[in-house]
Backbone bond lengths (Angstrom), bond angles and torsions (degrees), N, CA, C in turn:
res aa  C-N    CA-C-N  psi(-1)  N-CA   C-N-CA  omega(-1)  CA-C   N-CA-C  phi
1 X - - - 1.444 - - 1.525 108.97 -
2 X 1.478 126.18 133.75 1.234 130.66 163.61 1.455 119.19 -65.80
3 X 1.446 100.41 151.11 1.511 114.27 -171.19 1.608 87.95 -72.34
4 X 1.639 102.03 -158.38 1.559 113.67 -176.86 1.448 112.85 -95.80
5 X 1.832 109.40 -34.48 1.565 106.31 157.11 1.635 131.68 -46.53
6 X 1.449 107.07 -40.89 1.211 87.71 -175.36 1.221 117.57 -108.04
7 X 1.730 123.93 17.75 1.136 151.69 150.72 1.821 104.25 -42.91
8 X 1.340 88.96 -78.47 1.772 93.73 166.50 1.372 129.77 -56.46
9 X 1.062 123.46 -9.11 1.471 112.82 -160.83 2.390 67.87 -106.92
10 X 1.136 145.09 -58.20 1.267 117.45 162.83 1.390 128.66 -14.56
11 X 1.449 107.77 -67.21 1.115 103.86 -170.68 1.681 132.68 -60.82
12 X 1.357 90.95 -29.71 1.627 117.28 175.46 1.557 89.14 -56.86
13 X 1.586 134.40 -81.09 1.432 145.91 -169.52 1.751 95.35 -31.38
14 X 1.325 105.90 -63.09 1.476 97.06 -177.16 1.598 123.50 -72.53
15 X 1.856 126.53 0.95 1.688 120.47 178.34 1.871 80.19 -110.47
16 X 1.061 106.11 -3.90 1.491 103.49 162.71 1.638 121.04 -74.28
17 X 1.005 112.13 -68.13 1.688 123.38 154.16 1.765 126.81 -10.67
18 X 1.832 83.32 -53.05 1.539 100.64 169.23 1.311 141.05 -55.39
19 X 1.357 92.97 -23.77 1.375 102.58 -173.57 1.987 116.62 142.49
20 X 1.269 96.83 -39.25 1.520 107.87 -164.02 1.931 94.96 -46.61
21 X 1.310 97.90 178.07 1.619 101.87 172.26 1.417 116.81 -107.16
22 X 1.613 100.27 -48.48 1.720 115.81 166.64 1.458 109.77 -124.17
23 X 1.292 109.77 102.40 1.627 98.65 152.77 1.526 135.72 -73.71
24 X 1.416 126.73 135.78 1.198 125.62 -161.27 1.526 92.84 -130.24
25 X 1.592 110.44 175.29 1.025 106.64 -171.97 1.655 133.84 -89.62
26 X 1.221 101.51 19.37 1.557 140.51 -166.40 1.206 69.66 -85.38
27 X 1.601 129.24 -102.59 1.357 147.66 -147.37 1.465 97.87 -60.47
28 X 1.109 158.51 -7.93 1.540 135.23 146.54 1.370 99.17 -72.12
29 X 1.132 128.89 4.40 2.200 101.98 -153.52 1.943 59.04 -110.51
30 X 1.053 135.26 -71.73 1.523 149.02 -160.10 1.791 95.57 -45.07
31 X 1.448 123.04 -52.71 1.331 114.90 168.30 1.884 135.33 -58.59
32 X 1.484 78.89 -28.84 1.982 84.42 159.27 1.374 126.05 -126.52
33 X 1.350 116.42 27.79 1.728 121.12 148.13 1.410 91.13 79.26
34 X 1.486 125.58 52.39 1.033 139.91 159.01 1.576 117.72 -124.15
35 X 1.539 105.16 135.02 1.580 103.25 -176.05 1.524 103.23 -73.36
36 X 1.314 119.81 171.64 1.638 121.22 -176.22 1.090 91.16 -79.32
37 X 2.044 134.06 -61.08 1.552 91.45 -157.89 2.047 118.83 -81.21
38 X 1.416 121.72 18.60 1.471 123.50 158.23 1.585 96.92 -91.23
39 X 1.039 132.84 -11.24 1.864 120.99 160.75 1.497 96.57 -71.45
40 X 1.062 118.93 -75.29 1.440 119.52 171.18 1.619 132.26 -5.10
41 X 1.401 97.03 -52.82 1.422 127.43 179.80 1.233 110.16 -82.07
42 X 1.114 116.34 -39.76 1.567 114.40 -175.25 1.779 109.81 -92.22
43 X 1.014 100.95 -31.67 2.000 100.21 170.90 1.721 93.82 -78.00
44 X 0.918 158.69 -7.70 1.393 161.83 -149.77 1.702 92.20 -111.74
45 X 0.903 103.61 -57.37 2.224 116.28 -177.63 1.445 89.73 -64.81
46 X 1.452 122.62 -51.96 1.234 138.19 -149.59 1.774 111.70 47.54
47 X 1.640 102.32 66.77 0.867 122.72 -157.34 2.139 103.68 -131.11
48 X 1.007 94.81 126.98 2.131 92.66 -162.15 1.463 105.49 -75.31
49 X 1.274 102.17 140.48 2.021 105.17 164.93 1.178 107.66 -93.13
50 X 1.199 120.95 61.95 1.635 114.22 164.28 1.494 133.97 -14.76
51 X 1.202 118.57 -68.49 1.059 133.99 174.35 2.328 114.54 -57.69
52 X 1.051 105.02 -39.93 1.263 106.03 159.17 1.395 114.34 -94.25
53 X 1.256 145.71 20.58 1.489 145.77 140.48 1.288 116.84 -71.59
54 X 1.619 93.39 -44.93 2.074 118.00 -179.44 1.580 100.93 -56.08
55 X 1.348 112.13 -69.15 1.044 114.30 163.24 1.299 136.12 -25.36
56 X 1.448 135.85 -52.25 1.133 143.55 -168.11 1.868 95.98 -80.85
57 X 1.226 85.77 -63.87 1.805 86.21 174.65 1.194 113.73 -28.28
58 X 1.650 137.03 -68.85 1.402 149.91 158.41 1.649 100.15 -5.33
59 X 1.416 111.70 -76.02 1.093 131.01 -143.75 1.775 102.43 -83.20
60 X 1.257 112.77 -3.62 1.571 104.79 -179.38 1.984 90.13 -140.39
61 X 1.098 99.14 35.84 1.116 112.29 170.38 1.863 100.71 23.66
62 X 1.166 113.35 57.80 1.912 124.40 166.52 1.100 94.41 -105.69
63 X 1.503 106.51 139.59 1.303 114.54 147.79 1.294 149.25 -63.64
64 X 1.538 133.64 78.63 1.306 133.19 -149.76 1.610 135.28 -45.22
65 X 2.172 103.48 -4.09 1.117 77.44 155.56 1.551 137.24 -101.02
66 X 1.181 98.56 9.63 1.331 97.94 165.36 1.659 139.84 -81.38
67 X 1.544 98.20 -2.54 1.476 99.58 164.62 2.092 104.91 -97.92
68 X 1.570 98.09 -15.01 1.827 84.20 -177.41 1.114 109.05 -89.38
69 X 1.679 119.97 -21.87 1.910 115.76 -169.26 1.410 93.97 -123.58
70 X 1.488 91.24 162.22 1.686 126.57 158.25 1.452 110.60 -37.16
């Protein structure tokens, strides 16, 4: 299972995909209904929001294991 760094640096590849030009880390905390400074906090623990990953997955219809595993 991936940590939370390279959790994000996925997710970025995939709002990358989308279209964006640069993803930053504003726009992951903004893609899973997280304020920046609890993104902050939580890449700081480097500690996962499951439940708002689950979420996002749902909602862009991805399959979540490809943002948690190898």
């Amino acid at each position: 299972m991936r940590d939370f760094r390279s959790i994000i640096d996925v997710l970025k590849e995939y709002l990358a995909q989308k279209g964006r030009d640069k993803v930053r880390d504003k726009d992951i905390a903004e893609a899973l209904g997280i304020s920046q400074s609890n993104f902050a906090t939580i890449k700081k623990r480097n500690s996962i929001p499951f439940e708002n990953i689950l979420d996002f997955c749902r909602r862009e219809k991805l399959p979540c294991c490809e943002i948690f595993f190898d």
